[in-house]
N, C-alpha and C positions, 0 to 999 in steps of 0.2 A: 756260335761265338758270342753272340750278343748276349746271353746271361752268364757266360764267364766272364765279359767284361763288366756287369753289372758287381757280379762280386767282389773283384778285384777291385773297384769304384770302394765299394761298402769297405774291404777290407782295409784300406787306407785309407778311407776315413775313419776308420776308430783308431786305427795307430795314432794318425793325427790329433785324436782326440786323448787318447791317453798322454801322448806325448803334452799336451796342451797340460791337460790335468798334473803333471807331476813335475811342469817348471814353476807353475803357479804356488805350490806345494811346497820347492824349492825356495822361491821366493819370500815364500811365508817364513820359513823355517831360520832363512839367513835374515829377516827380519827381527823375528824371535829373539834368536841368539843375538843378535847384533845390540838388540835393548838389556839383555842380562848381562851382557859384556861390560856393555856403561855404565848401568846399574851399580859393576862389582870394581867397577877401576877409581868411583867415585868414593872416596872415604873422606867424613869431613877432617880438616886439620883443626884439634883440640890444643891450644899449644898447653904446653905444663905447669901449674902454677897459678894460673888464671881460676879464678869460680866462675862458673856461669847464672846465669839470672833463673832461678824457681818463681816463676810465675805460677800462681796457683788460683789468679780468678779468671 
């Protein structure tokens, strides 16, 4: 009994461990998107009519 509890030990530990790995992953991703989001919501307001300044040194 004692090296099927061993395995069953190991084998939840890796679930734990993948589980681990794929919230971090998770996390990353709604990071990600969460910066391209803002990125694309931001548009500057040019009003009409106006020139803007050509800086050129």
């Amino acid at each position: 009994m004692h090296r099927t509890d061993e395995i069953v030990a190991r084998a939840l530990s890796i679930v734990a461990a993948s589980k681990a790995l794929r919230e971090r992953q998770e996390q990353q991703r709604r990071e990600i998107y969460g910066r391209i989001e803002l990125a694309s919501l931001k548009k500057p307001y040019i009003p009409k009519g106006i020139q803007l300044p050509l800086k050129l040194q």
